[in-house]
C-alpha positions as CSV (number, residue, x, y, z in Angstrom):
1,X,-19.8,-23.6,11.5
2,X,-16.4,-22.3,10.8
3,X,-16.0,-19.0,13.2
4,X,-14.4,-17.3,10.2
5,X,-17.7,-17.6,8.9
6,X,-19.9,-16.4,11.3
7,X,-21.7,-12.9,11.0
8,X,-19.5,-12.4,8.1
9,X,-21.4,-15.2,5.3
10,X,-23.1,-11.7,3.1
11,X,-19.5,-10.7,2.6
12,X,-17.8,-13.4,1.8
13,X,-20.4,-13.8,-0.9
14,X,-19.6,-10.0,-2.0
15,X,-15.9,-10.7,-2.4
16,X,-16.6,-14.1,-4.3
17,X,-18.9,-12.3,-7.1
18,X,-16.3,-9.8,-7.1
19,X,-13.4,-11.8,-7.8
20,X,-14.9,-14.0,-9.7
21,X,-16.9,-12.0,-12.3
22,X,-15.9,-12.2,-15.6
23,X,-15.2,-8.4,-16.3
24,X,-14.3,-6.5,-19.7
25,X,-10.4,-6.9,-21.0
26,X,-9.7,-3.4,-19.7
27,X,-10.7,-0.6,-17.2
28,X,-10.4,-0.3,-13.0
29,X,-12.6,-1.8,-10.5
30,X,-12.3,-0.6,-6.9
31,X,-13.4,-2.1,-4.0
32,X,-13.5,-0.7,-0.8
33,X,-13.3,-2.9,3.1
34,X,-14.3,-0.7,6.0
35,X,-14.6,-0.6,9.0
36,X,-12.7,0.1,13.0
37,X,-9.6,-1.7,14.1
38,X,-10.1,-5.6,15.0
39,X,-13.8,-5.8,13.4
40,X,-12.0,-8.5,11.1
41,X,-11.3,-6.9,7.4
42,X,-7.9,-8.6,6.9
43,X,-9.3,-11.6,8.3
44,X,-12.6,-11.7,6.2
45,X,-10.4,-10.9,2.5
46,X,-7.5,-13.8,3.0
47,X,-10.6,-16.3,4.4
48,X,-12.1,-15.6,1.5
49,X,-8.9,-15.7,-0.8
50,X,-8.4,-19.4,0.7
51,X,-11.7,-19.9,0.0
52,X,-11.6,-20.0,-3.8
53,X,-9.9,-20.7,-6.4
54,X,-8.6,-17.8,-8.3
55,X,-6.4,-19.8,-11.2
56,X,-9.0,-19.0,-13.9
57,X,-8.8,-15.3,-13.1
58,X,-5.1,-14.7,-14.5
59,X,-4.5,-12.6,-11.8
60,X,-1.1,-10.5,-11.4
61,X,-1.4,-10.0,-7.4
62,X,0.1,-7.6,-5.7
63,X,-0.2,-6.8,-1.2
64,X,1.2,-4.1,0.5
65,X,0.4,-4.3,4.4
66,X,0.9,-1.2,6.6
67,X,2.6,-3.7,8.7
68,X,5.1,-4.5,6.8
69,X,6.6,-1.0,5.9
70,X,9.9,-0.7,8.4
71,X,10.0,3.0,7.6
72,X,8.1,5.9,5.0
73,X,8.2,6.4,1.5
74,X,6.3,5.1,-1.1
75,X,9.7,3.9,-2.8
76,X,10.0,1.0,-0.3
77,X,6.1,0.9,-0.3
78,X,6.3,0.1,-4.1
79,X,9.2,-2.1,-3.4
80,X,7.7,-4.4,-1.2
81,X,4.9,-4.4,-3.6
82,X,7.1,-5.8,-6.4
83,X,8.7,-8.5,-4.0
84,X,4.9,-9.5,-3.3
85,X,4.4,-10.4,-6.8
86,X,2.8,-13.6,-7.5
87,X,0.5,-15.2,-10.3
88,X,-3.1,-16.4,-8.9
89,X,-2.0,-19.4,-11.3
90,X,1.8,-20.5,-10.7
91,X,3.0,-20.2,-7.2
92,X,6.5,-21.2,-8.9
93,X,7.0,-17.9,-10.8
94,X,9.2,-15.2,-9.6
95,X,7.6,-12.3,-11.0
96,X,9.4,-9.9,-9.1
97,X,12.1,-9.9,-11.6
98,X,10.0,-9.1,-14.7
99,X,9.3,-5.2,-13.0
100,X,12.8,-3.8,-14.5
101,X,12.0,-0.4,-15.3
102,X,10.7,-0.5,-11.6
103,X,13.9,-1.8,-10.2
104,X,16.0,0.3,-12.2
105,X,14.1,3.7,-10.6
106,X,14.5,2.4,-7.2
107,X,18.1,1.9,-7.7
108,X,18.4,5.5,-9.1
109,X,16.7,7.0,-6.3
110,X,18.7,5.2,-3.9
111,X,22.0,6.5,-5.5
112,X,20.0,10.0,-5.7
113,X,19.3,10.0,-2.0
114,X,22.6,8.9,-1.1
115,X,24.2,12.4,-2.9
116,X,21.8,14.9,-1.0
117,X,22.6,12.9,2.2
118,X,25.6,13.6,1.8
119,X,26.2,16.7,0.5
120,X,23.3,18.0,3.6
121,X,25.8,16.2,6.0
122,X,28.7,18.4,4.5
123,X,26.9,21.8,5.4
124,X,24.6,20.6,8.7
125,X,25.7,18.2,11.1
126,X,21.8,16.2,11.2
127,X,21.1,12.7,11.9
128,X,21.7,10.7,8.4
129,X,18.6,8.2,9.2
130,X,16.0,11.3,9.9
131,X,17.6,12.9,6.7
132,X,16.6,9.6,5.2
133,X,13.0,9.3,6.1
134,X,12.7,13.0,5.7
135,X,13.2,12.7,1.4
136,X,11.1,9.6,1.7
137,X,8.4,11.0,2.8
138,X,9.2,14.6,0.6
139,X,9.8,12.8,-2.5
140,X,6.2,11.1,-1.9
141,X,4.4,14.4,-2.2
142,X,5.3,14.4,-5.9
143,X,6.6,17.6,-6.2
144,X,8.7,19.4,-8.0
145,X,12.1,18.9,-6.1
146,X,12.7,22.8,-5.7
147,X,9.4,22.4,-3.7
148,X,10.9,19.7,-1.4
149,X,11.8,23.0,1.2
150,X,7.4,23.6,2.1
151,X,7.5,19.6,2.3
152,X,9.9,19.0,4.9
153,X,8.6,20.9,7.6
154,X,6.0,18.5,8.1
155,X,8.2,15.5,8.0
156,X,11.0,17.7,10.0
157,X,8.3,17.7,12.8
158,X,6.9,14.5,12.5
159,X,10.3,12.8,12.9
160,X,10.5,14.8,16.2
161,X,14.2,17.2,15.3
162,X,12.2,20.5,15.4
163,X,15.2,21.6,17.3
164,X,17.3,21.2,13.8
165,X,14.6,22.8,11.5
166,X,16.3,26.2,10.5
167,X,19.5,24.4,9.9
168,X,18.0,21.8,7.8
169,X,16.0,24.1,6.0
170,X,19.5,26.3,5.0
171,X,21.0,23.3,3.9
172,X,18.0,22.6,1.9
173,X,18.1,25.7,0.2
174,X,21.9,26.0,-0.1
175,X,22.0,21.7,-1.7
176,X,23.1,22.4,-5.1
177,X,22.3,19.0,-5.9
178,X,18.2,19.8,-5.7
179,X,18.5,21.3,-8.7
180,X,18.7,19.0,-12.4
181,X,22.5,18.1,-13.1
182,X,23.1,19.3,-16.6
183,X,24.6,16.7,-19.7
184,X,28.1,16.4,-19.6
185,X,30.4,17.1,-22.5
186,X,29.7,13.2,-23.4
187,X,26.2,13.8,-23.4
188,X,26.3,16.8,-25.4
189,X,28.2,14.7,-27.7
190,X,25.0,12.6,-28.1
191,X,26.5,9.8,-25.6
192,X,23.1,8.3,-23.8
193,X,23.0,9.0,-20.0
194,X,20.2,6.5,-18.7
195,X,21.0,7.5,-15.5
196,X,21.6,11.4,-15.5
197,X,17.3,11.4,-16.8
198,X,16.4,10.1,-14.9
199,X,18.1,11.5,-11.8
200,X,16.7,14.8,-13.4
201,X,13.2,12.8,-14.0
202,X,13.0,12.1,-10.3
203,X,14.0,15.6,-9.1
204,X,11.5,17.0,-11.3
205,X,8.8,14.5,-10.1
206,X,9.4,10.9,-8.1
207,X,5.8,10.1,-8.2
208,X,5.2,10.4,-12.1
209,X,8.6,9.0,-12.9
210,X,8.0,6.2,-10.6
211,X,4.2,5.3,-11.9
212,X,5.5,5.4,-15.6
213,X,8.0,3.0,-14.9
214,X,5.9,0.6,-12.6
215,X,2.9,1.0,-14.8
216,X,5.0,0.3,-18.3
217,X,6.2,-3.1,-15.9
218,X,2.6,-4.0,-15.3
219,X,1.4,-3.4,-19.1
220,X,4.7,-5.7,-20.6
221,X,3.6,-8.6,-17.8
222,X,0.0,-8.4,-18.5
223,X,-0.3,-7.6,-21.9
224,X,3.0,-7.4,-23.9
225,X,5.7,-4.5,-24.9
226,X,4.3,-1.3,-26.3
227,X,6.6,-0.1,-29.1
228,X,6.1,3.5,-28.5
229,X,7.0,3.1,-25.0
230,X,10.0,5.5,-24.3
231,X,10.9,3.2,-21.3
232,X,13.3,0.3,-22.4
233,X,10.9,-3.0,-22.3
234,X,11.3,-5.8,-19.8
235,X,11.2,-9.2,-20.0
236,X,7.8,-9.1,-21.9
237,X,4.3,-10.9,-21.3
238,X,4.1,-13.3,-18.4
239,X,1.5,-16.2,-20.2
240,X,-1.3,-17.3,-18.2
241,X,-1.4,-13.9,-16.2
242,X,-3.5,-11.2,-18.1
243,X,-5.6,-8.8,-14.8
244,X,-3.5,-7.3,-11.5
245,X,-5.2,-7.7,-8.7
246,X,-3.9,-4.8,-6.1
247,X,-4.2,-5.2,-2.3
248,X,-3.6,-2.2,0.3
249,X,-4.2,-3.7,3.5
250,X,-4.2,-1.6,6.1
251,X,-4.6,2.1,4.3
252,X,-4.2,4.3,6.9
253,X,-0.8,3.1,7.9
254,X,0.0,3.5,3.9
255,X,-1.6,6.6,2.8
256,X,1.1,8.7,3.5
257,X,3.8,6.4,1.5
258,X,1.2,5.7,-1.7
259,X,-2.1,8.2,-1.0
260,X,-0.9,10.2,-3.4
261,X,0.8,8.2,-5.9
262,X,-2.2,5.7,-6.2
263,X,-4.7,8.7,-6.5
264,X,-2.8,11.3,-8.6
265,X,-1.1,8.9,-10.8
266,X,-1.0,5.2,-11.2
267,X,-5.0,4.6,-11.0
268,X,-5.4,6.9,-13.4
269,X,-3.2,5.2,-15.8
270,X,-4.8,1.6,-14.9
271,X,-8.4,3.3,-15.8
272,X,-7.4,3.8,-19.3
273,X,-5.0,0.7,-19.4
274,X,-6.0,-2.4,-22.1
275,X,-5.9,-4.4,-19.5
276,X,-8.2,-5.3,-16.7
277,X,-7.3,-4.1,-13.0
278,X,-9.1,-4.5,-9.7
279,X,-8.2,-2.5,-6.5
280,X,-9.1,-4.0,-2.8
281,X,-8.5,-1.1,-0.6
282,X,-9.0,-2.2,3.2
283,X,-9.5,0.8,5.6
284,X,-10.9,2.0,8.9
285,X,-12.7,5.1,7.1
286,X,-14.6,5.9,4.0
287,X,-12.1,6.0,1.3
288,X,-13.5,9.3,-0.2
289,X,-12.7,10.6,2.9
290,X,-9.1,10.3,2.4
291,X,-8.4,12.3,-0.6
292,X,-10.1,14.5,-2.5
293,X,-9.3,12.8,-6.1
294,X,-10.9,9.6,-5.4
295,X,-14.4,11.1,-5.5
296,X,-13.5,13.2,-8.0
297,X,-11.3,11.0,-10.4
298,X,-12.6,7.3,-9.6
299,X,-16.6,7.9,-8.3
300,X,-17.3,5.3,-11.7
301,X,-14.4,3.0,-10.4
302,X,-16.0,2.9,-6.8
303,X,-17.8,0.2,-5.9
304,X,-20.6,-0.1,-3.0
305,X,-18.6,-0.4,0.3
306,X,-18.4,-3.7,2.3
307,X,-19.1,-2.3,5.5
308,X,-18.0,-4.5,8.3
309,X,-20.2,-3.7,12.2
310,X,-19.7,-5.8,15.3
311,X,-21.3,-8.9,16.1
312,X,-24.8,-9.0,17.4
313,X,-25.8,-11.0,20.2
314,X,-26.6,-14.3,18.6
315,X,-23.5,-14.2,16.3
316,X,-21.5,-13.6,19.3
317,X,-22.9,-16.9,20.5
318,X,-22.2,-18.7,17.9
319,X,-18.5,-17.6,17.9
320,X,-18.0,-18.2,21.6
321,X,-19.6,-21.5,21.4
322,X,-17.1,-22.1,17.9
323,X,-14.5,-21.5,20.6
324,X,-15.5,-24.1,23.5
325,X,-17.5,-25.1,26.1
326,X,-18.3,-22.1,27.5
327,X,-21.4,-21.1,30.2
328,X,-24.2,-19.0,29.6
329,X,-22.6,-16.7,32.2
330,X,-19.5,-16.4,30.3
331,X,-20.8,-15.6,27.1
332,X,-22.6,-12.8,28.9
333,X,-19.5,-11.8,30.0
334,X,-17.8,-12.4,26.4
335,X,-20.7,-9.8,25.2
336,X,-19.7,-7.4,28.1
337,X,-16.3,-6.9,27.4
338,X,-16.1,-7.3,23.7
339,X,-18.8,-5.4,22.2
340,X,-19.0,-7.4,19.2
341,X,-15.4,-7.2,17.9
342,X,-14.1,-10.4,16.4
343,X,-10.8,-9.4,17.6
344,X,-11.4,-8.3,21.1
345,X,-13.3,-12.0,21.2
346,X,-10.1,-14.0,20.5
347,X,-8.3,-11.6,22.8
348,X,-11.4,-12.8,25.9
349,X,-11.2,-16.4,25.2
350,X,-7.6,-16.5,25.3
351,X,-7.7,-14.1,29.0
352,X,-10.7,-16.8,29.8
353,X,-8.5,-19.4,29.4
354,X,-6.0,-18.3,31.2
355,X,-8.3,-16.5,34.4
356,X,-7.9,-12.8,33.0
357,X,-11.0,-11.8,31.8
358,X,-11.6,-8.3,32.5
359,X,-12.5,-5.3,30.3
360,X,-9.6,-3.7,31.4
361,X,-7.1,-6.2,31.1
362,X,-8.6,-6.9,27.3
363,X,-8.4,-2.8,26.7
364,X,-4.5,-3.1,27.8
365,X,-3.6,-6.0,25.9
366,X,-5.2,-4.7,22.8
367,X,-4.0,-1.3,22.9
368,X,-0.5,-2.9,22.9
369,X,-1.3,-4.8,20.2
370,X,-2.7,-2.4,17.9
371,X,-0.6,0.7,18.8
């Protein structure tokens, strides 16, 4: 028996109706993973991606991993989303260039975030890379930009320079630049600033101006330009690829970057999208317990949770004995140290191998890896 497979066989069978369910042309499916670090939830969703064969689905797929973020924001969250772009259908594709609108917001707010930086710098001698992840994480709240000053203090502390709060929050308040540049004498003229919106888009609120422009991206690839859009289309339908499939591995290491842009904004547009849209969120808690909105906006969206629990004794036999030729006394000690956890079980036969095997030296070596 594949170990993959073992005490896991109900939910691989969840995720294979799930994905492969003909569903109706448009609405939101969500479908939560949970369960504690190193039960097996990223494990058990790409076993079962391998498993099947998703070509028929026309699936868009998109993957963030917590992971894989280097620093906050959900403006490099959603930019590692685009570069994860690929069709369940044509490996060959390079979809991330279709998401235009996308591209041309992150360049914006990279320009945008480049000014305040500067012009902070001019009136408080701070560190430009805390300054940095500071209006990441401000601009994720999806706030007003006037209201970035309540924001920071939480990101002020969590980036450890309490010592430079008062400072940084006078600078805040004296940045003339927080507030919306107005049109220039060009502009007045009727001249079209592309650039100047939506700088003053962004100040007035990243999140919305950032789901618009992501959400118009997904629409042109999956179902074609809209007309009334006001954003300028992209490179238009993708054929063959017609449903997104969105993956947040990992959610507590994203929720801060895309908690609230996923909850107050884009899912919201995906629910009444013409197109179809599924959501695999994996997590270590019940995602209602995360935000407010999702029981409140998305309860119809939410699907039953596939609740992952440790091994019991039998499975944990089966997996040891998946692993090699080990004694009845050693799988009594692979219960003993492991509890159950598909993780921590790799971890013991790799420490059995190699004469390490106990509890403690497992608890160290996972704690380092999981920190």
């Amino acid at each position: 028996m594949d170990k993959k497979y073992i005490g896991r066989v109900g939910h691989v069978e969840s995720l294979r109706n799930l994905l492969l369910t003909n569903r109706p042309k448009n609405g939101l499916v969500i479908q939560s993973i949970e369960g504690p670090g190193g039960i097996g939830k990223s494990t058990l969703l790409d076993y079962s991606l391998s498993r099947m064969d998703l070509s028929p689905q026309n699936f868009l797929i998109l993957r963030l991993n917590g992971g894989d973020l280097a620093h906050g924001g959900v403006f490099p969250a959603i930019e590692k989303m685009v570069s994860s772009a690929k069709s369940s259908n044509n490996d060959r594709l390079s979809i991330a260039k279709y998401f235009i609108n996308t591209s041309k917001i992150l360049k914006v707010y990279g320009k945008l975030k480049v000014e305040l930086i500067g012009e902070i710098l001019k009136i408080e001698n701070a560190d430009a890379d805390s300054l940095n992840k500071i209006l990441d994480g401000a601009f994720s709240a999806g706030r007003t930009v006037n209201d970035l000053l309540a924001f920071t203090k939480k990101y002020i502390d969590f980036y450890v320079i309490e010592e430079k709060r008062a400072s940084i929050e006078q600078a805040f308040l004296a940045l003339r630049a927080l507030g919306k540049e107005l049109p220039g004498v060009l502009q007045r003229l009727g001249v079209f600033d592309e650039e100047l919106n939506i700088k003053n888009s962004l100040k007035e609120n990243a999140l919305k101006t950032l789901s618009d422009a992501f959400f118009s991206d997904l629409r042109t690839i999956l179902v074609g330009i809209e007309r009334k859009s006001l954003l300028k289309p992209g490179n238009g339908k993708i054929l063959g690829v017609d449903r997104l499939l969105l993956i947040i591995d990992d959610y507590e290491k994203t929720q801060r970057e895309v908690g609230e842009f996923l909850v107050g904004y884009l899912l919201d547009q995906l629910k009444r999208a013409d197109f179809n849209s599924m959501l695999i969120v994996l997590g270590r808690d019940d995602i209602r317990n995360t935000h407010v909105g999702w029981d409140q906006h998305f309860s119809g969206n939410l699907l039953r949770a596939i609740r992952l629990n440790p091994l019991n004794r039998e499975e944990m036999d089966l997996l040891v004995d998946s692993m090699g030729n080990f004694s009845e006394e050693e799988k009594d000690r692979a219960w003993d140290d492991t509890s159950g956890y598909p993780f921590l079980v790799n971890l013991w036969a790799d420490e059995a191998e190699n004469g390490g095997r106990t509890a403690t030296s497992l608890k160290r070596f996972y704690d380092r890896t999981t920190r």
